[in-house]
C-alpha positions as CSV (number, residue, x, y, z in Angstrom):
1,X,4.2,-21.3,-24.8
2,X,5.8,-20.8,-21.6
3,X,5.9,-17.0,-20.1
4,X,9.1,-16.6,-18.2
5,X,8.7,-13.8,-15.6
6,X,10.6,-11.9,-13.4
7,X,9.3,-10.5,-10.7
8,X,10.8,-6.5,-9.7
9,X,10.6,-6.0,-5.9
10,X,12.0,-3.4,-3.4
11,X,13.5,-5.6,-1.4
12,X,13.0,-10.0,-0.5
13,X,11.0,-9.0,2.4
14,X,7.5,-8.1,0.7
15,X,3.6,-8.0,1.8
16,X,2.4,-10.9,2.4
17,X,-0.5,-10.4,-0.4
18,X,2.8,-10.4,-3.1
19,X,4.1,-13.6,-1.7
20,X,0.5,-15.3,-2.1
21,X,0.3,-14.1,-5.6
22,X,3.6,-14.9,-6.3
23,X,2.3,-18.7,-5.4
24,X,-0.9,-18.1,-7.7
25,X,1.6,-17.5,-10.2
26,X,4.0,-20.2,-10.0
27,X,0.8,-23.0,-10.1
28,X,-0.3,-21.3,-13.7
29,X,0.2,-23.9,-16.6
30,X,2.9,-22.4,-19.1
31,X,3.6,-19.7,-16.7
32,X,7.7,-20.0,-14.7
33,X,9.0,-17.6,-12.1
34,X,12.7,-17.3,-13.3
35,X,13.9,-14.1,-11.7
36,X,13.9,-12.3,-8.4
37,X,14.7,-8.4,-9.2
38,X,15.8,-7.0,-6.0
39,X,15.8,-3.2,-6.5
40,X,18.0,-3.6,-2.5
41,X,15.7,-0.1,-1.1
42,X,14.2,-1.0,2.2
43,X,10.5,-1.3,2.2
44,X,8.5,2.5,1.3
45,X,8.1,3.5,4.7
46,X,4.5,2.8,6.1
47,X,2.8,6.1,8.4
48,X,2.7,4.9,12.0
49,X,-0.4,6.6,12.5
50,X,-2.1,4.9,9.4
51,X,-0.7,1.4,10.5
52,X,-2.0,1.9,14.0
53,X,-5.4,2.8,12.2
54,X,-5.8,0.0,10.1
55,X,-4.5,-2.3,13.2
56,X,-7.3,-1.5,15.2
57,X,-10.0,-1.8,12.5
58,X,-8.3,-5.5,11.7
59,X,-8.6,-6.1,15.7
60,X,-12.5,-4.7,15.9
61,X,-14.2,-5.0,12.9
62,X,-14.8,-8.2,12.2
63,X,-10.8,-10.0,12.4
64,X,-10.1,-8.3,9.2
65,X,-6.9,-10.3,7.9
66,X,-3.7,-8.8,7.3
67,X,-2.5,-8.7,4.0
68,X,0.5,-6.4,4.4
69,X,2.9,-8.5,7.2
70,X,6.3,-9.1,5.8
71,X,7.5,-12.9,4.0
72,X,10.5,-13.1,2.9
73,X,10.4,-13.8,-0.6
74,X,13.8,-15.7,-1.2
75,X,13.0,-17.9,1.5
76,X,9.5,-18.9,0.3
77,X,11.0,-19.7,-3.4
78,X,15.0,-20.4,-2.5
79,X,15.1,-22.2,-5.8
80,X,14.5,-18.8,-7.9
81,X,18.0,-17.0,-8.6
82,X,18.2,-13.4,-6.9
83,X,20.2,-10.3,-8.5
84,X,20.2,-6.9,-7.8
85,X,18.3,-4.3,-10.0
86,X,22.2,-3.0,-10.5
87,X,23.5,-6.5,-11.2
88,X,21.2,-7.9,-13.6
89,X,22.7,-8.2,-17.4
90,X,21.1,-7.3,-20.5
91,X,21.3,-10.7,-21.8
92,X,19.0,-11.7,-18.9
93,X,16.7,-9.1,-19.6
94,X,16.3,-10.3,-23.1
95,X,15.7,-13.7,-21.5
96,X,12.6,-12.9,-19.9
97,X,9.0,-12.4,-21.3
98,X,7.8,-9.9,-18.5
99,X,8.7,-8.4,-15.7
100,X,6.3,-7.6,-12.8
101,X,6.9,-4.9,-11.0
102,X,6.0,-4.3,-7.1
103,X,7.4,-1.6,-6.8
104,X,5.3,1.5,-5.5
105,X,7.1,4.2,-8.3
106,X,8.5,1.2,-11.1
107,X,11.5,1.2,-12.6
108,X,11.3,0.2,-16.1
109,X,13.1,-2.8,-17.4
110,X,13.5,-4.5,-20.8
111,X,12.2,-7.5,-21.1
112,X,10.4,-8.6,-24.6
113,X,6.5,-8.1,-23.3
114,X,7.9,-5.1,-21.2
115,X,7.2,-4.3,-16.9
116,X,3.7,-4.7,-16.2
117,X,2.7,-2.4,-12.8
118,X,-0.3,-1.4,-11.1
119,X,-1.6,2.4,-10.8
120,X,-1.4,1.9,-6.9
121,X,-0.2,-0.8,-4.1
122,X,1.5,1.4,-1.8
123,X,0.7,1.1,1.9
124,X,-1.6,3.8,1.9
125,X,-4.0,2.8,-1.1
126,X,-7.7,2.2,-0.5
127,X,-7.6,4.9,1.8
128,X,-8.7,8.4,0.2
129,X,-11.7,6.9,-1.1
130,X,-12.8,5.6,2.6
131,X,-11.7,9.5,3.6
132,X,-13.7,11.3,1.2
133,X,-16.5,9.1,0.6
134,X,-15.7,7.9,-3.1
135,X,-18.1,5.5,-4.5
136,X,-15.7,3.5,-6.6
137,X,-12.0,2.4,-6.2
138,X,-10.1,1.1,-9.0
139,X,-7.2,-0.8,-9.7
140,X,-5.5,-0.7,-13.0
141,X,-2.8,-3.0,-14.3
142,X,-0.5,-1.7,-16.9
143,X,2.5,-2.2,-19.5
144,X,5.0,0.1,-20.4
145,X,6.4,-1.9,-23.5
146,X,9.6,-2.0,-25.6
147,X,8.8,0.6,-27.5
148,X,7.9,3.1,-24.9
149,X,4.2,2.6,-25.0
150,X,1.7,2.3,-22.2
151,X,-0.9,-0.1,-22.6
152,X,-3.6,0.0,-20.3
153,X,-4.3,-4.1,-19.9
154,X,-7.4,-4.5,-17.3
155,X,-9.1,-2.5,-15.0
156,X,-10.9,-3.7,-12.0
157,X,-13.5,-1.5,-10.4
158,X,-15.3,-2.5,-6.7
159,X,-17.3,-0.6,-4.7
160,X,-15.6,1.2,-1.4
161,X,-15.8,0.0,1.8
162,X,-17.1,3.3,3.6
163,X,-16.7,1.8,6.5
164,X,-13.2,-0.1,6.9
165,X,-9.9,1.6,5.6
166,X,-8.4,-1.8,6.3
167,X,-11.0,-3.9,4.2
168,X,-11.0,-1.3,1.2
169,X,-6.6,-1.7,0.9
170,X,-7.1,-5.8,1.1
171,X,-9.8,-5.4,-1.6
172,X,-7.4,-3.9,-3.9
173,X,-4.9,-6.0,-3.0
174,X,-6.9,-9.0,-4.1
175,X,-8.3,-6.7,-7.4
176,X,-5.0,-6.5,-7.9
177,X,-3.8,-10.4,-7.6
178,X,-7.3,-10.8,-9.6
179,X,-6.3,-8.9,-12.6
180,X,-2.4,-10.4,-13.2
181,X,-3.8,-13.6,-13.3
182,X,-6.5,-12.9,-15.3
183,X,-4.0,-11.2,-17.8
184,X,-1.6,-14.0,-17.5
185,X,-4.3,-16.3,-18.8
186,X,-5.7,-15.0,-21.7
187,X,-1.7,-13.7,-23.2
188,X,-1.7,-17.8,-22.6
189,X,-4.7,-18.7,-24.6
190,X,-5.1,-16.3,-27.1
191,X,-1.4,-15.5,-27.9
192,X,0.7,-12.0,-28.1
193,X,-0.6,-10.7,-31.1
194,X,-4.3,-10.9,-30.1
195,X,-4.0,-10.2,-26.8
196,X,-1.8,-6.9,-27.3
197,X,-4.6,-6.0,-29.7
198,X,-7.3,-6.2,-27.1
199,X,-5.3,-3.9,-24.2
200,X,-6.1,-0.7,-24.4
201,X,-4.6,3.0,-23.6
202,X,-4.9,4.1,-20.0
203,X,-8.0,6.3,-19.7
204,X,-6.7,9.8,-18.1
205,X,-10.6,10.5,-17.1
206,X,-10.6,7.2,-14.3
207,X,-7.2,7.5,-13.0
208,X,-4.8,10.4,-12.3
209,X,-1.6,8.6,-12.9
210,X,-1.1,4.8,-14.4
211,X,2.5,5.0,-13.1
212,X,1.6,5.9,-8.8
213,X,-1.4,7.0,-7.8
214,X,-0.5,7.4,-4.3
215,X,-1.8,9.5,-1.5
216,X,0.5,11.2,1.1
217,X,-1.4,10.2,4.8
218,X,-0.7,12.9,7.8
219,X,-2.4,12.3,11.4
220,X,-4.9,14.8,10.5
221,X,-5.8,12.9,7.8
222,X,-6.7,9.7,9.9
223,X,-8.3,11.5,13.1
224,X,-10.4,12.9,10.4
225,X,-11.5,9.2,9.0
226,X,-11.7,8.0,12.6
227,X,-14.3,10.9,13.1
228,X,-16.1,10.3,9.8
229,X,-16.5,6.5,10.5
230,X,-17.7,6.7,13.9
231,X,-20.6,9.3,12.5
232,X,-21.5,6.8,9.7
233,X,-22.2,3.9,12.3
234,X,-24.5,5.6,13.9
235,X,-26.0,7.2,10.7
236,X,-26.3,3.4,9.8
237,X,-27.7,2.2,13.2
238,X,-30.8,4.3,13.2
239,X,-31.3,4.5,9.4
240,X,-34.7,4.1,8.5
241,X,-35.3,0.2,7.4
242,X,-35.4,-0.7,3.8
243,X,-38.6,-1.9,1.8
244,X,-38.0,-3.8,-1.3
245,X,-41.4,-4.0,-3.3
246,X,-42.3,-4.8,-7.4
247,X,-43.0,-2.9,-10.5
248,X,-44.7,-4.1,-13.8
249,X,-44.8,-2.5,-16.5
250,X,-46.0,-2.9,-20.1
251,X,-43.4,-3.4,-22.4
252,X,-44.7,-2.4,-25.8
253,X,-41.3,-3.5,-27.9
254,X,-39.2,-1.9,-26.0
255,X,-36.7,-2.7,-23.7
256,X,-37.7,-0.3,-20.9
257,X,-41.2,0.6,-19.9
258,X,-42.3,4.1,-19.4
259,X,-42.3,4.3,-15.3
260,X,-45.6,6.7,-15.8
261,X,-46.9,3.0,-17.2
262,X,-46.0,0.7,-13.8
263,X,-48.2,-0.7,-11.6
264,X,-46.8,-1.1,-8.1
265,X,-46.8,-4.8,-6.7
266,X,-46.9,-3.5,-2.7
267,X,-46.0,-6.9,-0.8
268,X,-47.7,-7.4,2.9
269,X,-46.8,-5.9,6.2
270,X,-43.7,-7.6,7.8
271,X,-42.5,-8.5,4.8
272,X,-40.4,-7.4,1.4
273,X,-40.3,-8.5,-2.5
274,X,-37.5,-8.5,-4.4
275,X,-35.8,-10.8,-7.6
276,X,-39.0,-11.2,-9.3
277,X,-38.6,-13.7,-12.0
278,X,-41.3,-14.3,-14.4
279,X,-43.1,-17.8,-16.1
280,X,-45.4,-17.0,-18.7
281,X,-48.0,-20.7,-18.6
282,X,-51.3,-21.8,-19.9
283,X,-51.8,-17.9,-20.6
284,X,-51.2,-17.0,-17.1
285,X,-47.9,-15.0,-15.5
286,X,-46.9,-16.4,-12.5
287,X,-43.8,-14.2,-10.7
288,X,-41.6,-16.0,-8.4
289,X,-39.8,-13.5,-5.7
290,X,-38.2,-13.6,-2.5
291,X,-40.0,-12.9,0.4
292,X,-38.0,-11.9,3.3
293,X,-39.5,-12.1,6.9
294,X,-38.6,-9.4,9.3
295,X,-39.4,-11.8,12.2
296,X,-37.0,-14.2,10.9
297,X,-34.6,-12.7,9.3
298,X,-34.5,-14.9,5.9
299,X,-36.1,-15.2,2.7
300,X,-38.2,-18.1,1.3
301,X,-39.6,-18.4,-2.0
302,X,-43.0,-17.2,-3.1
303,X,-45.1,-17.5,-6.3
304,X,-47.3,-14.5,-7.1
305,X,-50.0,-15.5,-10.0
306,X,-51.2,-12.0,-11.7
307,X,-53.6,-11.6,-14.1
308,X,-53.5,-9.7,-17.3
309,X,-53.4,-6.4,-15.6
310,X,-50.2,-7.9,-13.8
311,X,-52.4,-7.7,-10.6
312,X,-52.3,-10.2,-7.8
313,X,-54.7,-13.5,-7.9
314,X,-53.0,-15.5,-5.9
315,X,-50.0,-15.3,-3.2
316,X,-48.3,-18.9,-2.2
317,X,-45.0,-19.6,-0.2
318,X,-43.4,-22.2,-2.5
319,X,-40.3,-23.0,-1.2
320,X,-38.6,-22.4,2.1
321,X,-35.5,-23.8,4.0
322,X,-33.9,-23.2,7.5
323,X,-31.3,-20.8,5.3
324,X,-31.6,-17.7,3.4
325,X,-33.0,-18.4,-0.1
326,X,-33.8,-15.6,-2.7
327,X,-33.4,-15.0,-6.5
328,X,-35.6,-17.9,-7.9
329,X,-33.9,-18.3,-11.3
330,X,-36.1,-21.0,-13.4
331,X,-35.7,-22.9,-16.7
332,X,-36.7,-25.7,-18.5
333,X,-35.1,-29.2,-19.0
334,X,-36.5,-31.7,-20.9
335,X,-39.9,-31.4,-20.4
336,X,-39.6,-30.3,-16.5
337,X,-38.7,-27.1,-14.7
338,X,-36.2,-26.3,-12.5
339,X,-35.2,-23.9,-10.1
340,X,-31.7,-22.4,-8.4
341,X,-32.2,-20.1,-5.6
342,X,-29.7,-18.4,-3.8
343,X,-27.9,-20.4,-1.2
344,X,-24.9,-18.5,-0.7
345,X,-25.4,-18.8,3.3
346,X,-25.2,-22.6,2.7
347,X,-21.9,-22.1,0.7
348,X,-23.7,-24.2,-2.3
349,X,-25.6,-24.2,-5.4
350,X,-28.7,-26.0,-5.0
351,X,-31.2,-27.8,-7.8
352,X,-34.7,-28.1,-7.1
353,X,-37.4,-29.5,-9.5
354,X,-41.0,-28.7,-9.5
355,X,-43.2,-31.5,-8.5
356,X,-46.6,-29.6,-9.0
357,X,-46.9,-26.3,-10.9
358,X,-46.1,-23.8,-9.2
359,X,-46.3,-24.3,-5.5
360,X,-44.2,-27.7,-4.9
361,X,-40.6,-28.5,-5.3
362,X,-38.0,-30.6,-4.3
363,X,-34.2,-30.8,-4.0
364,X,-32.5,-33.0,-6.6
365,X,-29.0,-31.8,-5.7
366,X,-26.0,-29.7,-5.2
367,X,-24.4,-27.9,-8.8
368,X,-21.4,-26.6,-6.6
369,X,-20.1,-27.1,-3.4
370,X,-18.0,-25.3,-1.0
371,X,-18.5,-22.0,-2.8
372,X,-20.3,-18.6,-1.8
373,X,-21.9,-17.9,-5.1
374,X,-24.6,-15.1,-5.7
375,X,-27.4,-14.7,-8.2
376,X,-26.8,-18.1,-10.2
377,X,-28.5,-17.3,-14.0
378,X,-28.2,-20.2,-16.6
379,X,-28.6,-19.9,-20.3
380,X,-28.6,-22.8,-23.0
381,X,-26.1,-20.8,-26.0
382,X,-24.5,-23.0,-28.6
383,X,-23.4,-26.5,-27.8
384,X,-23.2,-25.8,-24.3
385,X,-25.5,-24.7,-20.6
386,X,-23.7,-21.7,-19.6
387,X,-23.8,-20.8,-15.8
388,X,-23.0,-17.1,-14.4
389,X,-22.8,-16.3,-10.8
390,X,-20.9,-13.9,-8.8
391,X,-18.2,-15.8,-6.7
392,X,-16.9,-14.4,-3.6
393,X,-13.5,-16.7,-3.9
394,X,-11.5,-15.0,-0.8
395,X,-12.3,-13.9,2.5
396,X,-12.6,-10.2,2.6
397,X,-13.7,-9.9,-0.9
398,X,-17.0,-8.8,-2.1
399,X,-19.6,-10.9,-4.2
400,X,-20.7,-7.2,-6.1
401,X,-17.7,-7.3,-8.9
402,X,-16.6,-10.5,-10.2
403,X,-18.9,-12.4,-12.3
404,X,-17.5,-15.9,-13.1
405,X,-18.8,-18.7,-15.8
406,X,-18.7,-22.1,-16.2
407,X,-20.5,-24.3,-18.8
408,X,-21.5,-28.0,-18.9
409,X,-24.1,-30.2,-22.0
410,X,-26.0,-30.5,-18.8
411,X,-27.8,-28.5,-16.4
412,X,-28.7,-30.9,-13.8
413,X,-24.3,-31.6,-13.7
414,X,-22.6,-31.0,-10.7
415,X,-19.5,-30.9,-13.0
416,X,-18.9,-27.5,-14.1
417,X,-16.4,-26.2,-16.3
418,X,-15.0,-22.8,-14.9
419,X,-14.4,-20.8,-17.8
420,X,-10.8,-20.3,-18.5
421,X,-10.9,-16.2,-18.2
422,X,-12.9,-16.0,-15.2
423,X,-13.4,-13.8,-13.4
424,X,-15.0,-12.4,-16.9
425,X,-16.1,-9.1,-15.6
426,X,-14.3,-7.4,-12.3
427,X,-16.3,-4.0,-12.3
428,X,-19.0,-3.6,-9.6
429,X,-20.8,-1.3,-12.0
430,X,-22.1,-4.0,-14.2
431,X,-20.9,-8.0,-12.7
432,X,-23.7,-9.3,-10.6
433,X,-26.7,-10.9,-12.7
434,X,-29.6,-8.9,-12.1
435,X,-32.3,-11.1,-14.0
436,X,-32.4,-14.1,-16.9
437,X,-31.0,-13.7,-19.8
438,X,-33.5,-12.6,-22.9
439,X,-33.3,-12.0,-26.2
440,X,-34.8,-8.8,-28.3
441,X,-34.9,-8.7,-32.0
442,X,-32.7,-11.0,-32.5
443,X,-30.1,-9.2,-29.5
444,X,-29.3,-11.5,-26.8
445,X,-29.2,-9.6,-23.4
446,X,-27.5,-10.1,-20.2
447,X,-29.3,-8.2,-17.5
448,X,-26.7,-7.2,-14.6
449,X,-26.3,-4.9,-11.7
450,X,-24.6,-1.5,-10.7
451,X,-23.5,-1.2,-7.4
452,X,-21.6,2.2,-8.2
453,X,-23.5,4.0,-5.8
454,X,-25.2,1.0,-3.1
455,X,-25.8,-2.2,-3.7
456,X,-27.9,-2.7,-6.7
457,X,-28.0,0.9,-7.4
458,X,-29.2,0.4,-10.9
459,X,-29.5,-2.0,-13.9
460,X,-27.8,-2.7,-16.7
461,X,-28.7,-4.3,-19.8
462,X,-25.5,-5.7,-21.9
463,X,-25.6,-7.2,-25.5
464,X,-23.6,-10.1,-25.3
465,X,-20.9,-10.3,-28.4
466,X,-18.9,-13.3,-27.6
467,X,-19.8,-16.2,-25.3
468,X,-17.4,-18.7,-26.4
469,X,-14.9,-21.3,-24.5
470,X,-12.3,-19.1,-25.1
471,X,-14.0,-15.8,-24.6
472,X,-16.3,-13.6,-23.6
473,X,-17.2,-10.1,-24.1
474,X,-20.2,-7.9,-23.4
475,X,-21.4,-4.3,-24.5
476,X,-23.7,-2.2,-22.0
477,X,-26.6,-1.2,-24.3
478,X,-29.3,0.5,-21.7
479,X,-29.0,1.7,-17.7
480,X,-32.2,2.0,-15.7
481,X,-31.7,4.4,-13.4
482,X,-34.1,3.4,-10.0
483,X,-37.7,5.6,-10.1
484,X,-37.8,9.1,-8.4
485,X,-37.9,8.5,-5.0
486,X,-36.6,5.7,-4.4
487,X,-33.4,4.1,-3.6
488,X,-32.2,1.5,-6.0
489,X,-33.3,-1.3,-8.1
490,X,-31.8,-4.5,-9.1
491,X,-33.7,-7.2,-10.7
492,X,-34.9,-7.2,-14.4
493,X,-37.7,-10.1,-15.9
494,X,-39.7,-10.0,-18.9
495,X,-42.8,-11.5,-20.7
496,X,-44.0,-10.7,-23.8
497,X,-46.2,-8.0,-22.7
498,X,-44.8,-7.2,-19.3
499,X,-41.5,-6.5,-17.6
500,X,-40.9,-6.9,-14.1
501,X,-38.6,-5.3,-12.0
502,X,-37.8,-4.1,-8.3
503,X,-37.6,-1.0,-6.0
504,X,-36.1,-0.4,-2.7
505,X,-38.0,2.1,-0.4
506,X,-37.5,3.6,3.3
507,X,-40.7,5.3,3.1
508,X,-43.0,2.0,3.6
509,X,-40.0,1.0,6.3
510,X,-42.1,1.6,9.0
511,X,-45.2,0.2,7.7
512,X,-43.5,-2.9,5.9
């Protein structure tokens, strides 16, 4: 099956973010770029005082990249015929699968699958939820198909960048790239019929429009923002510090423990806990955790021995490197256990295998290279080791909303086979791993975080309904919202009397 698109622009000259996806396109198997729609308007006029804005913040913050510089289109791909929206005939209409429309207001246009279009990618999107605080921005791809019906196809939810107008627009911007090819994929693998049964309707209740969700931006507008921002840094300069510490609690069947039942795990001044993942052994719990040192600014590995009241017996630094290292995920491998921290810093995945229980361990070598991946959970399912891990795959993305997944007959590989739907899950409110995987009466659960509200607001515990090469879906069973008074929590492990999870404070911030 090969899709033959056409792609529906305002003019040739385009954003810079179109003409890289219109590359990402062109390299997908069974996928051919056969049309150039030019609708011959000149580009949606972009407010002066919003471009001078976002100018600055891409100059000061951090050589934000600019997605929105003009390519000419026909130039990049002169072998791709051009006609004008007036000019193009019915018959070639018919001849194409889909059209993709760039447009900021689309103008519908036959083709068999219909004109897929976004909710939002004029120049001025990203920016009322910077303005007025919103936790969440969205990005929605649609089809308005043959028969006049919309089909809402994917969404992809990330958390706002309160603090950059220009980072929040590139993040949709790269949403939106995200979710086409995503979309592209699966109509590939899985076929019309199934995948047109999957889409949904566009949900009213998340977006005002799925035609143009657009926002009108006047100099009031942006002094306002400038104001706002410049509050916010120093609001976040002399913020209290953060305390991560532990909770256990007994389990007794359930999935969540009565807080009223927790025993607080306080870690030792200069210091926080956090990712607690636990071993049950020779009748013994032993809780591995990051330990991050305020004097150094890192984290290192530490084991935590408790006895049956989940109390402390025994505190031991097990693993440390010149890098950042935190969430200990371990399992078991013929016989030994092994260990993947968090190396993002070191843009790898790294092995390590326990050469005396619990407190030694060595490095045995790299899963992945050259990638910035975040909370790296491994489950044996079926024929096959499945890995997940948040990817951050561009620069300017965030690792909070896209969980990706490979799988491999061997854990110790460093030959992974990246699922062919990833990312699986774009949606900040439930991507990044937040603990092992476990299963409950027969239920297999994928612990994840919400970072609706911060990062690792809250947790989430999915049943998992399909886990397939082809497939994967999920169904969010139970939230656990983060104790009263305190901030957030973000790391779920259970025994088979205890589960353990983690809090974030600022009240111990002076004392920690």
């Amino acid at each position: 099956m090969t899709l033959r698109l056409g792609l529906l622009v305002d003019s040739s000259s385009v954003a810079a973010w179109v003409a890289q996806l219109a590359d990402r396109v062109s390299a997908l198997n069974g996928v051919e770029i056969t049309l150039l729609i030019d609708a011959g308007r000149s580009a949606a006029d972009r407010p002066a005082i919003l471009d001078t804005y976002l100018n600055l913040e891409r100059r000061f913050l951090h050589n934000i990249p600019d997605l929105t510089f003009s390519v000419n289109l026909h130039e990049k791909f002169p072998a791709i015929r051009i006609v004008s929206v007036e000019g193009v005939k019915e018959v070639e209409l018919e001849q194409l699968d889909i059209v993709i429309s760039f447009q900021a207001e689309s103008t519908y246009l036959p083709a068999r699958l219909g004109t897929w279009s976004w909710n939002d990618i004029s120049a001025t999107v990203g920016f009322r939820e910077v303005l007025e605080r919103t936790p969440l921005t969205t990005c929605a791809l649609f089809a308005r198909l043959p028969n006049g019906r919309r089909m809402h196809i994917r969404r992809a939810v990330f958390a706002t960048d309160w603090f950059s107008a220009a980072r929040n627009q590139n993040l949709v911007y790269l949403r939106a790239s995200s979710i086409l090819i995503w979309a592209l994929k699966k109509l590939i693998l899985q076929g019309e019929d199934e995948f047109f049964k999957l889409t949904e309707p566009q949900d009213p209740g998340i977006l005002r429009s799925d035609v143009n969700n657009s926002y009108e931006v006047k100099i009031l507008g942006v002094a306002k923002l400038a104001w706002k921002q410049a509050g916010r840094a120093l609001e976040k300069k002399f913020r209290p510090r953060e305390t991560w510490l532990l909770f256990a609690g007994q389990s007794r069947g359930g999935l969540i423990p009565a807080w009223t039942a927790t025993n607080p795990i306080v870690p030792p001044r200069g210091v926080y806990w956090a990712d607690p993942m636990a071993v049950e052994r020779d009748d013994r719990t032993f809780l591995f955790v990051e330990e991050y040192v305020r004097a150094i600014r890192r984290g290192r590995i530490v084991c935590l021995t408790l006895d049956e009241e989940a109390h402390i017996v025994s505190n031991k630094v097990v693993l440390e490197r010149p890098y950042h290292l935190s969430y200990p995920f371990t399992f078991e491998y013929h016989g030994e256990t092994y260990m993947i921290p968090e190396t993002a810093s070191k843009r790898a995945i790294e092995l390590y295998r326990c050469t005396h229980w619990p407190d030694a361990w060595e490095f045995i070598g790299t899963v992945m290279k050259d990638v910035y991946a975040v909370d790296t959970t491994l489950l044996q399912h079926g024929r096959h080791w499945w890995l997940f891990a948040n990817l951050m795959t561009e620069k300017g993305s965030s690792s909070w909303d896209e969980l990706h997944l490979f799988f491999s007959d061997d854990p110790l590989s460093s030959n992974w086979t990246p699922h062919p739907l990833n990312p699986i899950v774009s949606d900040a409110r439930s991507a990044r791993p937040a603990g092992p995987f476990f299963t409950h009466n027969g239920i297999l659960y994928r612990p994840s975080q919400d970072s609706s509200r911060r990062y690792g607001y809250a947790l989430n515990l999915n049943r998992v309904d399909i886990l397939t090469e082809r497939d994967y879906a999920e169904t969010l069973v139970e939230k656990i919202l983060p104790q009263a008074g305190y901030l957030a929590t973000h790391t779920y492990s259970r025994t088979k009397n205890w589960v353990f999870m983690d809090s974030v404070t600022r009240k111990m911030g002076e004392a920690g």
